[in-house]
C-alpha positions in Angstrom: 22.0 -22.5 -55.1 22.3 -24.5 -51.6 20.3 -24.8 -48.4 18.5 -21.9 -46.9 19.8 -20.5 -44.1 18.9 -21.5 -40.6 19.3 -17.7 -40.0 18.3 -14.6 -41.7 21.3 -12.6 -42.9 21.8 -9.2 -42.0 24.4 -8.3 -44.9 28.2 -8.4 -44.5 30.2 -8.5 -41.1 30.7 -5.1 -39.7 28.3 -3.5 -42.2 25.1 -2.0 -40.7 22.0 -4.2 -41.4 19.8 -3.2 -44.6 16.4 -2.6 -43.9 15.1 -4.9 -45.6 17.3 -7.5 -43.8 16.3 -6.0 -40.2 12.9 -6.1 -41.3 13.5 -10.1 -42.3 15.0 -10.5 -38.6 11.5 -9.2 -37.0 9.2 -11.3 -39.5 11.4 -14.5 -38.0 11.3 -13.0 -34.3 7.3 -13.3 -34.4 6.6 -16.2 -37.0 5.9 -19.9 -36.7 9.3 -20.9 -36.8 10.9 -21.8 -33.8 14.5 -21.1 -33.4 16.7 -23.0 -31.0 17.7 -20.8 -27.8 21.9 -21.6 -29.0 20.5 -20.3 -32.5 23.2 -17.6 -34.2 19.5 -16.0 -34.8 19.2 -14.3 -31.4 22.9 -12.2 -31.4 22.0 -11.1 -34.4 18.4 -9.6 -33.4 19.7 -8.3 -30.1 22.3 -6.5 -31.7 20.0 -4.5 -34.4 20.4 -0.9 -34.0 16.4 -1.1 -34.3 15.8 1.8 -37.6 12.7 0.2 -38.8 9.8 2.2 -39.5 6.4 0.8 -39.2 3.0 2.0 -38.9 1.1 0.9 -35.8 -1.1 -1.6 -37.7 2.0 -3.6 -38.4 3.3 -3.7 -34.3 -0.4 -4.8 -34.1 -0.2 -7.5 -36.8 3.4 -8.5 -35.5 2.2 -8.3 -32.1 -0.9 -10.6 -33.2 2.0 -12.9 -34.7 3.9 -13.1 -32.2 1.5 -14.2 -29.8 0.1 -16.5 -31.6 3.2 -18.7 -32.5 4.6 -18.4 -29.3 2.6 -21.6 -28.0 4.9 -23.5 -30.7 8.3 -21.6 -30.3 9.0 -20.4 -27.5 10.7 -16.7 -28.2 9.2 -15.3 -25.3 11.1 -17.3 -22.6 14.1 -17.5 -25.0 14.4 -14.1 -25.7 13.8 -13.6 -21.7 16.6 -15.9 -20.6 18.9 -14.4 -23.2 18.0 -11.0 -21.3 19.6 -12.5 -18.4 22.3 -14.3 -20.2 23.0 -10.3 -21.6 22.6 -8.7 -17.7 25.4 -11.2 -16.9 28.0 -10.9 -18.9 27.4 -6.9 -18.6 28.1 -8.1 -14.7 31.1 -10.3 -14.9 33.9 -7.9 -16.3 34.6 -4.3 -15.0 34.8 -2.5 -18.8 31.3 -3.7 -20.8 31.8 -2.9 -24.3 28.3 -1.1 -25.9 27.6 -4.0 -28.2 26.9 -5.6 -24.8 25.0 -2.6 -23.4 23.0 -2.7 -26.4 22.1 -6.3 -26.4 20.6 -6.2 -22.8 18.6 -2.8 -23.6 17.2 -4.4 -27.0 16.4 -7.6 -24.6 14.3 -5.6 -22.1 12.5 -3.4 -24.7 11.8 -6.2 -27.2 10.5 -8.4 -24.0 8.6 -5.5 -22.4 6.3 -4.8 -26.2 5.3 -8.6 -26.6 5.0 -9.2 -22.6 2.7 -6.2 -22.4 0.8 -7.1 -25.1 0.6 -10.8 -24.0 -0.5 -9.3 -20.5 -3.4 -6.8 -21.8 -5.1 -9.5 -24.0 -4.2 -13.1 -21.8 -7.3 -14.9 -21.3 -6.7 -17.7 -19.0 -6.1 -16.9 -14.9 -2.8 -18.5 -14.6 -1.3 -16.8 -17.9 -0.9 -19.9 -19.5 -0.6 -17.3 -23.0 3.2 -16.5 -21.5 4.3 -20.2 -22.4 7.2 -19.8 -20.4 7.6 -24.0 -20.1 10.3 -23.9 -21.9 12.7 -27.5 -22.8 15.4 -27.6 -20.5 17.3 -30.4 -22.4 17.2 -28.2 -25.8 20.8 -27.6 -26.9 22.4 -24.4 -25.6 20.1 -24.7 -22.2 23.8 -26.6 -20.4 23.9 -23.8 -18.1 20.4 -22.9 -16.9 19.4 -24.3 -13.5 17.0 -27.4 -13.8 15.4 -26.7 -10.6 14.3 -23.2 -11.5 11.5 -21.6 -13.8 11.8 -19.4 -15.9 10.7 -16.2 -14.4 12.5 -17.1 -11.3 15.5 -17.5 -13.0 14.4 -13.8 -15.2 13.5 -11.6 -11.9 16.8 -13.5 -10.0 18.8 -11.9 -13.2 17.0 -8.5 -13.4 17.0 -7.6 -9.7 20.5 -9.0 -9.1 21.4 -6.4 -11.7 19.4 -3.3 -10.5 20.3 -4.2 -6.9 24.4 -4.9 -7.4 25.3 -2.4 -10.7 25.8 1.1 -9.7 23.9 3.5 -12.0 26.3 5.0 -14.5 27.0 7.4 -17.6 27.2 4.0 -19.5 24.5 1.7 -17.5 21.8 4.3 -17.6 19.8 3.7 -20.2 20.0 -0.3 -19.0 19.0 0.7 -15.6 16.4 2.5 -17.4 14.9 -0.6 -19.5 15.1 -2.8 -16.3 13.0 -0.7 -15.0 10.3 -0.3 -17.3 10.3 -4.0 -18.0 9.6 -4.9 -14.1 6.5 -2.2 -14.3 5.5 -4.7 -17.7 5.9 -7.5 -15.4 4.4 -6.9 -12.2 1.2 -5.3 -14.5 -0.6 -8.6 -14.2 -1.9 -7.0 -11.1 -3.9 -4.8 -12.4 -5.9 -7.8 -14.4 -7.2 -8.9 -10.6 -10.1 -8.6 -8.6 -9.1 -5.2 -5.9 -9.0 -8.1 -3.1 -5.9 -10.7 -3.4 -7.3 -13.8 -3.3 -5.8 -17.3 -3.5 -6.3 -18.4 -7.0 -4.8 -15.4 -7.9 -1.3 -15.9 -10.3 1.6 -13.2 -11.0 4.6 -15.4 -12.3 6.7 -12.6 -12.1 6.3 -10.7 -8.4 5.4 -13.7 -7.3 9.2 -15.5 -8.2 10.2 -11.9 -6.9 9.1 -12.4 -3.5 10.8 -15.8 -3.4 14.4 -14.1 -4.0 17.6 -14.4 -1.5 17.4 -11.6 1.0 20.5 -10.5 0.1 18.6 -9.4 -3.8 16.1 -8.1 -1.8 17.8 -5.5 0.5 20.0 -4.5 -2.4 17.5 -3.7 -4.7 15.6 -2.0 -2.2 18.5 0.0 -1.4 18.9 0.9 -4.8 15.6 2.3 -5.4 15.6 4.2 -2.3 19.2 5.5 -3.7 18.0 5.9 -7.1 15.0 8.7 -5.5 17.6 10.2 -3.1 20.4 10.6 -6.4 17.8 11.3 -9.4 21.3 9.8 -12.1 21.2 12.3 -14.8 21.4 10.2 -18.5 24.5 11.9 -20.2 23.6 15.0 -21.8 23.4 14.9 -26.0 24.1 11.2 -25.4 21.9 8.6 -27.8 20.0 5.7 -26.8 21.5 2.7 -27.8 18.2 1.3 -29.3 18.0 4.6 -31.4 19.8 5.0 -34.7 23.2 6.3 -35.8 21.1 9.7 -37.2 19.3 9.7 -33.7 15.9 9.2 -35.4 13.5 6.6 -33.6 13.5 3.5 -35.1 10.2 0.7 -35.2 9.4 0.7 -32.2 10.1 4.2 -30.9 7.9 5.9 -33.5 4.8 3.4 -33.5 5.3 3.9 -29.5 4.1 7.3 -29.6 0.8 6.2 -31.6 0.2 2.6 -30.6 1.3 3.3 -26.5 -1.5 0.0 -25.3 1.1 -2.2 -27.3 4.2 -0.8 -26.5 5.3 0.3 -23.1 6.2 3.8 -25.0 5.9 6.8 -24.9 6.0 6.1 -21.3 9.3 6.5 -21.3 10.4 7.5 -24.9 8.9 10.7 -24.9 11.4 11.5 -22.3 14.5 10.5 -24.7 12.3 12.4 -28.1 10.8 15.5 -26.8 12.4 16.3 -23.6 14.9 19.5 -24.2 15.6 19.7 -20.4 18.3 17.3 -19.1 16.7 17.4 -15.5 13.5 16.5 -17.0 14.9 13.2 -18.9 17.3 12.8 -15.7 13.9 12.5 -13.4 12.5 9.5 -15.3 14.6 7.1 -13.8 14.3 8.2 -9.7 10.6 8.5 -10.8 10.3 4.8 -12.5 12.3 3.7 -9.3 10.0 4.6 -6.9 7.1 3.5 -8.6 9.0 0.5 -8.7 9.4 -0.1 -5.1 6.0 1.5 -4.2 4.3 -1.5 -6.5 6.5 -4.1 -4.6 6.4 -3.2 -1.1 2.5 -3.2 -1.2 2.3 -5.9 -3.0 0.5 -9.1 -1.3 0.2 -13.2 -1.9 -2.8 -14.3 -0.5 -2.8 -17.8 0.3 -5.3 -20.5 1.5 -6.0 -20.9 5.3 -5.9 -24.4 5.1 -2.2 -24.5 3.8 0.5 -25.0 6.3 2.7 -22.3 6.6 5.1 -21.0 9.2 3.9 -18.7 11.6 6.4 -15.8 11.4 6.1 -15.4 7.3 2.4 -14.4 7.6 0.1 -12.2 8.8 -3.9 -12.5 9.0 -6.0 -9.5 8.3 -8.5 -9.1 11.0 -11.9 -8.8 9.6 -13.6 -11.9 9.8 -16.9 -10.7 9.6 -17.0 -9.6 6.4 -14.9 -12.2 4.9 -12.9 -15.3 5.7 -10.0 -14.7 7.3 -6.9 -13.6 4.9 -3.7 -15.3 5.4 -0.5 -13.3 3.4 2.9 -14.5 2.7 5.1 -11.6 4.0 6.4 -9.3 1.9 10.2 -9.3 1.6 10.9 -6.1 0.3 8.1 -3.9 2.5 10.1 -5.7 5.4 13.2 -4.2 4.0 11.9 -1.1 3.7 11.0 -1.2 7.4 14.0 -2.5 9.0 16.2 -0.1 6.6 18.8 2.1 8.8 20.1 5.3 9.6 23.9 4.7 7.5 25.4 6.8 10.5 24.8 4.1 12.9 26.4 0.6 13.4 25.8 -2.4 12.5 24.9 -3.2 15.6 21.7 -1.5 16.9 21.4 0.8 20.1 21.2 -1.6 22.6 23.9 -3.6 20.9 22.0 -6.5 19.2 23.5 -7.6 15.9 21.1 -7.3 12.7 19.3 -10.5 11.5 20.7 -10.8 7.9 21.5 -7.8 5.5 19.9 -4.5 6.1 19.2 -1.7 4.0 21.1 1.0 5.0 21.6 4.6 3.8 21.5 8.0 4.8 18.4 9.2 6.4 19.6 12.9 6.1 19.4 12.5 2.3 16.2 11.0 2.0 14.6 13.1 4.3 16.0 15.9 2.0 14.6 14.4 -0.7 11.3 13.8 0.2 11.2 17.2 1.3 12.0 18.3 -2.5 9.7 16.0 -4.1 6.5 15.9 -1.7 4.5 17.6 -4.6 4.6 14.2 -6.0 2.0 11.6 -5.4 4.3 8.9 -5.5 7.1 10.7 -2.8 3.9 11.4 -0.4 3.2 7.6 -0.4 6.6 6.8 0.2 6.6 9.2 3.5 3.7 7.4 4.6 5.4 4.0 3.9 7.9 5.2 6.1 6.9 6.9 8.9 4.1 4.4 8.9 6.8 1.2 8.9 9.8 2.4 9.9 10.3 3.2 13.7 13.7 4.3 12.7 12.8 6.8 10.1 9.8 8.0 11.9 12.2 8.7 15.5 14.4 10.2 12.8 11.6 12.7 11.7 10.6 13.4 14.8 13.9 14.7 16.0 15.0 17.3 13.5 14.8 20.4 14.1 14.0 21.2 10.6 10.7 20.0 10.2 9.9 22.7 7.8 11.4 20.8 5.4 9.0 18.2 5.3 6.0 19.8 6.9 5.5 23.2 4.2 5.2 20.9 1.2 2.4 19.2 3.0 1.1 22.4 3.9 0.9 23.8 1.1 -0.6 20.5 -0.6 -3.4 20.9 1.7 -4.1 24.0 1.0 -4.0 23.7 -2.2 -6.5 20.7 -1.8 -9.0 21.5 -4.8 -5.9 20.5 -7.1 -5.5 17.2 -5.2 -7.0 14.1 -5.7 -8.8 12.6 -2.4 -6.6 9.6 -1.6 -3.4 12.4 -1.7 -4.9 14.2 1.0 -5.8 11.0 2.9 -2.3 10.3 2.7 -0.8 13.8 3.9 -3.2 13.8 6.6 -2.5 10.1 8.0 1.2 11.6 7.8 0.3 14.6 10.2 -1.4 11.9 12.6 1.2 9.7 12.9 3.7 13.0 13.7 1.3 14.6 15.9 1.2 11.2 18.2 4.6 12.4 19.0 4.4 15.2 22.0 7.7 16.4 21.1 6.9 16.7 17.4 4.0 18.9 19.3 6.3 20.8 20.8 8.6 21.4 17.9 6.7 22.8 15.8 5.4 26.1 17.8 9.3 26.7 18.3 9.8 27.0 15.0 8.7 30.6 13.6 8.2 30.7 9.9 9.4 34.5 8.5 6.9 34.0 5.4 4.3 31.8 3.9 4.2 32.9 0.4 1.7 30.5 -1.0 -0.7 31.9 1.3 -2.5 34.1 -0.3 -5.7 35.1 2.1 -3.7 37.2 4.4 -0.5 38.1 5.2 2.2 35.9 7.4 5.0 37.2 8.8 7.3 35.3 12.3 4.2 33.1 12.6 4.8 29.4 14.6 4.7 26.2 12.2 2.3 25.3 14.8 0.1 28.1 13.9 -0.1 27.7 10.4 -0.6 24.0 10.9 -3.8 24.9 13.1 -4.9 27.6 10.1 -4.5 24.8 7.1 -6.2 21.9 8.8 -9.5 24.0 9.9 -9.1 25.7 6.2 -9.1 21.9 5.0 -12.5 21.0 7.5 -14.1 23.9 5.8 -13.2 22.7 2.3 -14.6 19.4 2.9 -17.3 20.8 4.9 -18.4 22.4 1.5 -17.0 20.2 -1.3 -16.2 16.7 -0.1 -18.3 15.9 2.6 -15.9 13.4 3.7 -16.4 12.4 7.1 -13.0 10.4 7.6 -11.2 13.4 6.4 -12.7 15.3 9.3 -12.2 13.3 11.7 -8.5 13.2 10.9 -8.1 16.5 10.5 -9.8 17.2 13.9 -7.5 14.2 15.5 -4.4 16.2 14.7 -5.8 19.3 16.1 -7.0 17.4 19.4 -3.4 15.8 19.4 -1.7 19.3 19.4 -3.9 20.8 21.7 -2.0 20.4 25.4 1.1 21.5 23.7 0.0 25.0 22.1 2.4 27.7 22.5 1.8 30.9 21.4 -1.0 30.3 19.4 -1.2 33.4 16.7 -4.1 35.8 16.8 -5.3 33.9 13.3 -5.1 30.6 14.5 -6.8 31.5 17.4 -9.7 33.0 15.8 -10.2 30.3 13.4 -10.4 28.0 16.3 -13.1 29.5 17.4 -15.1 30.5 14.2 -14.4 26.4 13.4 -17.0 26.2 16.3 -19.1 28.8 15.2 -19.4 27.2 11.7 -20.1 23.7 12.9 -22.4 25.3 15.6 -24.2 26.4 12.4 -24.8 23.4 10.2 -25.5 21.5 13.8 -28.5 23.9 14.4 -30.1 23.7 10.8 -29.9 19.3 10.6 -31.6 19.8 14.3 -34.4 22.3 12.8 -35.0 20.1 9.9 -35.2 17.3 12.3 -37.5 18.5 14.3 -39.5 19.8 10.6 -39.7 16.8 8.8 -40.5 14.8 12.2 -44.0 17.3 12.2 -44.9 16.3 8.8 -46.7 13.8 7.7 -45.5 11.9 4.7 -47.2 9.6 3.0 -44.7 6.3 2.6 -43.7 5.3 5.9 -40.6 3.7 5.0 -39.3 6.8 2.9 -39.9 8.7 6.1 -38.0 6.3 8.4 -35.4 6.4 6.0 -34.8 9.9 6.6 -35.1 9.6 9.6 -32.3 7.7 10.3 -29.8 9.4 8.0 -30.7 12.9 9.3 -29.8 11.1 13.1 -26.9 10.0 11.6 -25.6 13.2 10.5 -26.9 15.1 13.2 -24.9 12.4 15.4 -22.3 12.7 13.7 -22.1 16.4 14.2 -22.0 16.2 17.6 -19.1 14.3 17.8 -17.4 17.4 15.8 -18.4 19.5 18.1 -17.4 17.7 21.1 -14.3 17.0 19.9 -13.7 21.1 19.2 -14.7 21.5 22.5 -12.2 19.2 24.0 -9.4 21.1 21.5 -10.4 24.6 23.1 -10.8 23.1 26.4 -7.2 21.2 26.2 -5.8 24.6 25.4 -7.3 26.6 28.0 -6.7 23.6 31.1 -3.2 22.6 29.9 -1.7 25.8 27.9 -3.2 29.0 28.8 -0.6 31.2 30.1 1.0 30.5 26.9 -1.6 31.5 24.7 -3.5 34.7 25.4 -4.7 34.8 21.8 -6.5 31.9 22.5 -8.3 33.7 25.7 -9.1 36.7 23.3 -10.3 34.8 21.0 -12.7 32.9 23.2 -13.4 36.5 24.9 -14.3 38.8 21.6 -16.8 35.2 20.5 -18.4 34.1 23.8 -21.6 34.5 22.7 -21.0 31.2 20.3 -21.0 28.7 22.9 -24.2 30.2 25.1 -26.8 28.1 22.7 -24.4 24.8 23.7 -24.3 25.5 27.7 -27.2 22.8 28.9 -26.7 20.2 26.3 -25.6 17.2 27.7 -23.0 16.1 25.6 -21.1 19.7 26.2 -22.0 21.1 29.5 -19.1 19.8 31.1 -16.8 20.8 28.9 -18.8 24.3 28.5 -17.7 24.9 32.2 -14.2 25.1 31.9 -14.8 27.3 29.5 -17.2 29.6 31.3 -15.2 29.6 34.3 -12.3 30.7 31.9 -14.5 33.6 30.7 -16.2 34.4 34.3 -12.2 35.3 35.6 -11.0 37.5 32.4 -14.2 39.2 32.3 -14.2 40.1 36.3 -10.2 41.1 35.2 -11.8 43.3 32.6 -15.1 44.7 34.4 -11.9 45.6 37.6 -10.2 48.1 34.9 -10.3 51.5 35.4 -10.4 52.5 31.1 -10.4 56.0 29.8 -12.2 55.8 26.1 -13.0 53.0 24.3 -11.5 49.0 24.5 -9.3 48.3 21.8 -7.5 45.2 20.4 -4.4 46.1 22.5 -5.9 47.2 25.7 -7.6 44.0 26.0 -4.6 41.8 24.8 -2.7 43.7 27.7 -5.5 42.8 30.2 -5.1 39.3 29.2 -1.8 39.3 29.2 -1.2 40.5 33.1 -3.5 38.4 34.2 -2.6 35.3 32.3 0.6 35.2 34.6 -2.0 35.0 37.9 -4.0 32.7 36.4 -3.8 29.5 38.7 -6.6 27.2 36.9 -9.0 27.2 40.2 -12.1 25.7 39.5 -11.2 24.1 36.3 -11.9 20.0 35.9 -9.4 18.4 34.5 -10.9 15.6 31.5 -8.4 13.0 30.4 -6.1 13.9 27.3 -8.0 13.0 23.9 -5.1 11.1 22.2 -5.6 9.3 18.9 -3.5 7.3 17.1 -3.6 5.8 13.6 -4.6 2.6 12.6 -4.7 0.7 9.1 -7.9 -0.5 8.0 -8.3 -4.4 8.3 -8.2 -4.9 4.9 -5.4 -2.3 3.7 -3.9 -4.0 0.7 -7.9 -3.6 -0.9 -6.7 0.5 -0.7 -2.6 0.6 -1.6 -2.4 -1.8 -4.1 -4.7 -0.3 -6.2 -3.6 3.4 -5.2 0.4 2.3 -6.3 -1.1 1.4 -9.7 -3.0 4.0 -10.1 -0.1 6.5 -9.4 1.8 4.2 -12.5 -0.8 4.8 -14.6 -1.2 8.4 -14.1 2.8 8.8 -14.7 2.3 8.2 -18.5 2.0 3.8 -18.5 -0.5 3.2 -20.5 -2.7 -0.4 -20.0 -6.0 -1.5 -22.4 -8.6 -0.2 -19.9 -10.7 -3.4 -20.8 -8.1 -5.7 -19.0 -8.0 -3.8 -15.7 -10.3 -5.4 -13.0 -8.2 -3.6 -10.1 -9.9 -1.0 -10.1 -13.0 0.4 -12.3 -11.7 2.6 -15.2 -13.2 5.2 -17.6 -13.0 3.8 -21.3 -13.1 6.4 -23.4 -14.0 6.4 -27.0 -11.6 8.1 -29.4 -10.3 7.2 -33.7 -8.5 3.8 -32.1 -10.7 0.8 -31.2 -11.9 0.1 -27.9 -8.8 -2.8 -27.0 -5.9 0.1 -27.4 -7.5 3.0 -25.5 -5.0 4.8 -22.9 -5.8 4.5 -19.1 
């Protein structure tokens, strides 16, 4: 009776769609036939209240479809540009009705299942799968800008949206899409090599490094905001892509079983099973950061011989492993390093007038913030983004008198370093570096007296110095990795902060100070067994010469390396003692009540001299102690007194004074090989699930379970 519709019908106006109707909207979303972007088709799909039930063979099969056909219709890039035409109009008026609200969230879910799925299983380099060519003289395509592409004109839309809309009750759950969908888009990272090279393609970072500065610093802002506010979602409010009953509809429930193909439960669990408002309320600061985290390390390698203005690059500075690197510069990590202090002018200190907009917000807050939320990976690379970039953040840092705030999380972190994974720890300890450069931060934090440590669990603290317990977690952190990780960068670190410290000790405690000292004794220990088995296997005869030159060298290596702990200890003690001693007579007692430690080290030549402040130290309190008259025995006390009265007559005679170890950190030459692959890694390990056969950033455990091998979790 008459034509076929162009459109499927969804039942009467105003009457919810039947199931079957819904169902018929889908089958057209992902078949062969392509429907015109000004098609009545797309209101109607982006206005379903999504109540379809489907088991996950059927998002597979659908998924399957949908790729397929979209060479010949074009729904991905239609349904993306409709996702921006939706973000606008919930822009342009001040009261957005929810049918509006619900056709931008349906847009960004819908996108983010078929992009993700596109993504995991493209094939070609430059993601020629994505299609997103689209006909800019089709009917309804008036108003999109001819000179733009497509995902230029999609990140321009999203961003402009996260960056300008303030997070509310109503613009939540959008917020909350928008950012799930950038994680989708930016993921074709994690199908490169670990080294950016220049062939390499990522349509969608890549247009979002080309946006206005103005998109730039707001969205930056935003995210920053975003960690600092943590929006709640309204409490017992529903999703707007979940039913009227509140049940999860297609996509929600095949999420939970099918997560490879649809971004979920990544986030959906948090909507379904989370009973705690905070812990819903979380998601989005969370997803925000990650956000940022994955942007501001992101990097564009481009060809040497291309010709391209000085101050938008930089060049990493290997060139002996590898040609020289030449990198667009990164918009948004600039952002993030220029942001300022929202108590301070526009103008800058000395009066000079910002180039361009500036992220600005209140360094109080995040500072706060971090300090809250330093148990998380994702805040601890954020610190280090910060004090590492940031001159202003870092000066902030450094002049608070609080420093507790930040400094006990990453105490405690450390400490509890068997729970952490290795590149945390890195990360904490690069923090302490770049602090302890600082000889006010030095100074600071032996003012500060700590009335408890209750996650310390070895001994008792009570009114001990931050200084102090800093001292007594990073030689607890040298003994862990002495035993477990047999790192030697992490040594070194943790041995640069201690050597950075040193001149400004005051007050050592009694712990601290002996742990100084048995840190000596223990590496005193290991040095003397690699020398005896030196000098053992260098007796023996072993057949295969080249086995035997082969450990030969590695047992000089380590026995090298070694000695360069050991020196360096020795120039901590010796720093104490030469610049700090009349403020530490724990120190002195320590030294005194283990003397005998450093007699095996007193002709070596790498130590002597160092050895000889210390023994003139020991030659003038043990003449002190040999001069007192003592009725009984020598007690703790007694001696402490002894050290004490003649601390304040102690004049340094005799002592040499050796130039101030001082070291400072320094990125590797290659650092976007370490944190791009670390900020995806934090993604993945936040619930985002990618088909581990697609990753080449990094390698990646694939482990067998009921599901075949292309829809394993990460």
């Amino acid at each position: 009776m008459g034509a076929a519709p162009s459109t499927p019908r969804l039942g009467a106006a105003g009457a919810p769609p039947s199931p079957g109707a819904a169902e018929q909207m889908f089958a057209a979303l992902v078949g062969d036939k392509a429907y015109p972007i000004s098609s009545e088709f797309w209101k109607q799909l982006l206005e379903l209240p999504l109540t379809l039930q489907w088991p996950r063979d059927r998002v597979l099969q659908a998924c399957h479809a949908f790729a397929q056909n979209n060479y010949q219709t074009k729904h991905l890039a239609k349904i993306l540009i409709h996702l921006v035409w939706c973000l606008q109009e919930c822009t342009s008026t001040t009261s957005v009705s929810s049918v509006a609200y619900r056709r931008a969230i349906n847009a960004a879910y819908i996108s983010s299942i078929f992009l993700k799925f596109i993504i995991e299983n493209a094939k070609t380099d430059n993601w020629q799968e994505l299609c997103l060519d689209i006909d800019k003289s089709e009917k309804g395509m008036e108003k999109f800008p001819a000179e733009i592409t497509v995902e230029y004109f999609l990140m321009r839309g999203v961003l402009n949206y996260i960056g300008s809309v303030d997070v509310s009750l109503e613009s939540c759950y959008l917020h909350h899409e928008l950012l799930n969908l950038m994680l989708v888009l930016m993921s074709t990272q994690l199908c490169s090599g670990p080294s950016p090279e220049p062939k390499d393609v990522h349509p969608f970072i890549d247009a979002a490094m080309l946006q206005d500065s103005s998109i730039v610093v707001s969205v930056v802002r935003k995210l920053l905001l975003n960690f600092v506010t943590r929006p709640k979602f309204p409490q017992n409010g529903s999703h707007p892509v979940f039913s009227d009953d509140g049940r999860p509809g297609v996509l929600q429930r095949v999420g939970s079983a099918a997560a490879n193909f649809v971004l979920l439960p990544y986030y959906t669990f948090n909507y379904l099973g989370s009973s705690n408002p905070e812990g819903a309320t979380s998601q989005l600061a969370d997803n925000s950061l990650l956000v940022l985290l994955v942007m501001i390390h992101f990097r564009k390698c481009i060809s040497t011989n291309e010709s391209i203005p000085s101050n938008n690059t930089y060049m990493g500075s290997d060139t002996n492993d590898k040609e020289a690197q030449v990198f667009h510069e990164n918009p948004y990590c600039k952002a993030l390093n220029n942001a300022k202090d929202i108590q301070y002018d526009h103008a800058d200190v000395e009066g000079n007038a910002q180039d361009g907009p500036v992220v600005r917000l209140s360094f109080a807050s995040l500072f706060d913030s971090l300090g809250r939320c330093l148990n998380d990976e994702s805040s601890v690379l954020l610190l280090y983004s910060l004090v590492h970039g940031n001159c202003d953040f870092q000066e902030y840092v450094l002049v608070r008198t609080d420093l507790d705030t930040l400094l006990m999380p990453i105490l405690e972190m450390l400490y509890n370093a068997s729970r952490k994974t290795s590149n945390q720890i890195y990360m904490l300890l690069i923090i302490l570096l770049i602090l302890s450069q600082d000889s006010t931060f030095n100074a600071s934090v032996h003012k500060l007296v700590l009335p408890a440590v209750p996650w310390y669990h070895e001994r008792l603290m009570h009114q001990t110095s931050l200084g102090s317990l800093m001292v007594v977690i990073l030689i607890r952190t040298i003994k862990y990795n002495l035993s477990k990780l047999r790192d030697v960068y992490l040594h070194t670190n943790c041995l640069a902060i201690l050597a950075n410290m040193a001149p400004h000790v005051h007050r050592l405690s009694a712990y601290a100070s002996q742990r100084l000292v048995s840190l000596f004794d223990m590496l005193s220990r290991k040095y003397a067994k690699l020398a005896e088995l030196k000098n053992d296997k260098s007796h023996k005869v072993i057949s295969d010469q080249m086995e035997a030159d082969n450990i030969a060298d590695d047992m000089s290596t380590e026995l090298h390396i070694y000695t360069d702990f050991l020196r360096i200890v020795l120039e901590i003690i010796n720093a104490i003692l030469t610049y700090a001693l009349p403020r530490n007579p724990e120190v002195v007692y320590a030294v005194l009540h283990r003397q005998e430690v450093f007699e095996p080290f007193k002709d070596h030549p790498r130590f002597n001299e160092l050895l000889e402040n210390i023994y003139t130290v020991l030659d003038f309190f043990n003449s002190r102690m040999d001069m007192q008259q003592l009725d009984g025995e020598w007690s703790v006390d007694k001696v402490l007194e002894v050290i004490n009265k003649n601390c304040r007559s102690w004049r340094g005679e005799g002592m040499k004074m050796f130039t101030q170890l001082r070291f400072t950190y320094e990125q590797e030459s290659h650092p976007e090989e370490f944190f791009i692959p670390y900020a995806w890694r934090l993604v993945l390990s936040r619930g985002f699930s990618f088909n581990p056969g697609a990753i080449n950033l990094f390698p990646v455990e694939i482990h067998l379970d009921d599901a075949p091998s292309s829809e394993q979790k990460v």
